[in-house]
C-alpha positions as semicolon CSV with decimal commas, in nm:
position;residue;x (nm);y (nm);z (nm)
1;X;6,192;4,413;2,958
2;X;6,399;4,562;2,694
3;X;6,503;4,944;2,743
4;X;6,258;4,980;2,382
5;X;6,010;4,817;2,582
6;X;6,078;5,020;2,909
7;X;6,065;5,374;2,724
8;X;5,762;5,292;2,577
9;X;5,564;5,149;2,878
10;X;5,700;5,465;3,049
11;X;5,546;5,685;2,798
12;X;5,208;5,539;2,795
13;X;5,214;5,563;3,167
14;X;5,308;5,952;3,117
15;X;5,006;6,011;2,845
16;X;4,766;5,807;3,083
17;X;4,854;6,025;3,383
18;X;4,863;6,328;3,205
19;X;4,497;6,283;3,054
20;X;4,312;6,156;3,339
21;X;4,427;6,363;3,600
22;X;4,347;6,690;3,390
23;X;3,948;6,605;3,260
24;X;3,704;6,853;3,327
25;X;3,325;6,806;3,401
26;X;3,147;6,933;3,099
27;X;2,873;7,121;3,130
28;X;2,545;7,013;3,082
29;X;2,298;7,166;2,868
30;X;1,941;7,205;2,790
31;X;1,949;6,959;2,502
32;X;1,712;6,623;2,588
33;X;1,687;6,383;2,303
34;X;1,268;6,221;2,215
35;X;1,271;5,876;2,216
36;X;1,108;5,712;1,871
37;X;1,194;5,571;1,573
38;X;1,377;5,817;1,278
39;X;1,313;5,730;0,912
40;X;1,516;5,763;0,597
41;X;1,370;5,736;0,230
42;X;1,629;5,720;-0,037
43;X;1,610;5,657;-0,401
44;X;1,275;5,556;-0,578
45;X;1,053;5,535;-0,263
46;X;1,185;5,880;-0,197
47;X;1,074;6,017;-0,560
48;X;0,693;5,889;-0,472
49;X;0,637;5,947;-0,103
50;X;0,388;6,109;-0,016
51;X;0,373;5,984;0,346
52;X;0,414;5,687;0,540
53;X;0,226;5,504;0,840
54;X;0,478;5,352;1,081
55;X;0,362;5,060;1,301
56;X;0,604;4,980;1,606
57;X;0,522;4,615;1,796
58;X;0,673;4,545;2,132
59;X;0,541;4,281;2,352
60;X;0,369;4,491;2,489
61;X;0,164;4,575;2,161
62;X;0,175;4,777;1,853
63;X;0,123;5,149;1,799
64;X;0,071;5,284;1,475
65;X;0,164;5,665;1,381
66;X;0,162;5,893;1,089
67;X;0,535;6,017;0,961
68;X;0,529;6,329;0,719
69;X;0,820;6,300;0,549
70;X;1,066;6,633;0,542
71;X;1,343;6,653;0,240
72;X;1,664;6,559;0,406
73;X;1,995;6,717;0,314
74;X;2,339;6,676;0,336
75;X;2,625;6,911;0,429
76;X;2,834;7,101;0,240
77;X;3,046;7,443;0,192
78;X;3,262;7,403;0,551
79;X;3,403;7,721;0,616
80;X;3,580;7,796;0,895
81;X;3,688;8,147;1,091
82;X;3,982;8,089;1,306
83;X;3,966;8,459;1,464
84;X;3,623;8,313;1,551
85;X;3,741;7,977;1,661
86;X;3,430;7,834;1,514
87;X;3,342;7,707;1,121
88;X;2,981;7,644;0,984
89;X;2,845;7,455;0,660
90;X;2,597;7,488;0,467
91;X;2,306;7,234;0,381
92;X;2,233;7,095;0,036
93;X;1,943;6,913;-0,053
94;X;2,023;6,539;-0,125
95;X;1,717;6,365;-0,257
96;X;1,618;6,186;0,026
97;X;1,332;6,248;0,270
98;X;1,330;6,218;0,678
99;X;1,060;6,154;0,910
100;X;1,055;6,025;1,292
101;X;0,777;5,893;1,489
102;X;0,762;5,977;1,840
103;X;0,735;5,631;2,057
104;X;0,792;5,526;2,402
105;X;1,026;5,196;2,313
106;X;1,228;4,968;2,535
107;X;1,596;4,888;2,447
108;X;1,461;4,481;2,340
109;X;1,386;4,431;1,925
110;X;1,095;4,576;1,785
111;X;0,903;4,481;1,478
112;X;0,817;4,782;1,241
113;X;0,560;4,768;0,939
114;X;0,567;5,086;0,750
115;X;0,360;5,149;0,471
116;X;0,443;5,371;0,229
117;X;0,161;5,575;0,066
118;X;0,270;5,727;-0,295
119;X;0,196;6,052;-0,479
120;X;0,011;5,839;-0,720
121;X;-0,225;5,710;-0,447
122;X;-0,032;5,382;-0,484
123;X;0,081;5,184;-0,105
124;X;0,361;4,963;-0,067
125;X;0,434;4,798;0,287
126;X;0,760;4,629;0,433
127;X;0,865;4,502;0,750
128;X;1,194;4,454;0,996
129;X;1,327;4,419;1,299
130;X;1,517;4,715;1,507
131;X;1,699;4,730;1,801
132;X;1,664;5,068;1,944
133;X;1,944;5,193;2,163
134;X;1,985;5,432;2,446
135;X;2,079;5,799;2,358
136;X;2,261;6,026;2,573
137;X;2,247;6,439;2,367
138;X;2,525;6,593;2,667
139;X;2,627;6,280;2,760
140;X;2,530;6,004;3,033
141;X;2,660;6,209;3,288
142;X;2,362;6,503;3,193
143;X;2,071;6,341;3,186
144;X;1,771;6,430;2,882
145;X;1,851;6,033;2,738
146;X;1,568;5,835;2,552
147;X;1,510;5,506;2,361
148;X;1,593;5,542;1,980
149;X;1,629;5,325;1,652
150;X;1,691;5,410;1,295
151;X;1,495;5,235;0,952
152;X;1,616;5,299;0,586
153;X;1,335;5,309;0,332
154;X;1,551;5,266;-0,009
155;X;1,488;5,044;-0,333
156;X;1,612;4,707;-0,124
157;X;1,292;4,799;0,085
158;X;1,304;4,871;0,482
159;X;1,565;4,794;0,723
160;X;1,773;4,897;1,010
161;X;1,948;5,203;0,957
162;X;2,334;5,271;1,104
């Protein structure tokens, strides 16, 4: 090992001592996530929803639920207070709208039909495939976990969200 080689290994050793040996336990708190499906409509289906019906299949069936869309928001404005030691921002409205179903769903694909109904009276339904994940608000360690997946509604039509 050269001495470059030797200083560095030496100093990775330090920073790995140094931050394991000094972690605290978080605490928990009240925060439990709801396991379902969350929904957002962007661009043209987001102009003309009115409302959406969201049908979740499993193997072990299907369960179909009403979603009222809310307008979503982005944020903006961060201002921060260091006498404070905090910051806050402010939310702006971005065009889009936000709904979630509430659904018991296992961590295995699911098939989702949503349709959406228009202002106009109009419907328009599309289908995919999500994988819903695990969620953990505090962390594993704290408990209040559930199943969750995310679905984008845009002008390409429905599909798993990030």
């Amino acid at each position: 090992m050269t001495g470059r080689t030797a200083r560095a290994a030496a100093l990775c050793a330090l920073v790995l001592a140094a931050t394991s040996c000094t972690a605290e336990a978080l605490p928990c708190t009240a925060v439990a996530a709801l396991g379902g499906l969350s929904i957002s409509i962007e661009g043209g289906p987001a102009a003309v929803a009115a409302g959406l019906d969201l049908t979740a299949c499993t193997e072990d069936g299907c369960t179909t639920t009403e979603v009222v869309p809310t307008p979503g928001s982005s944020n903006a404005g961060e201002t921060c207070s260091p006498e404070a030691n905090s910051c806050s921002v402010s939310p702006t409205p971005d065009g889009t709208l936000q709904g979630f179903a509430e659904l018991d769903l296992p961590e295995q694909e699911v098939r989702v039909d949503v349709v959406l109904r228009g202002t106009d009276g109009s419907t328009n339904g599309s289908t995919t495939t999500v994988l819903p994940a695990r969620v953990y608000p505090n962390g594993e360690q704290c408990g209040g976990d559930a199943v969750q997946g995310h679905l984008v509604l845009d002008d390409g039509g429905l599909r798993p969200g990030p």
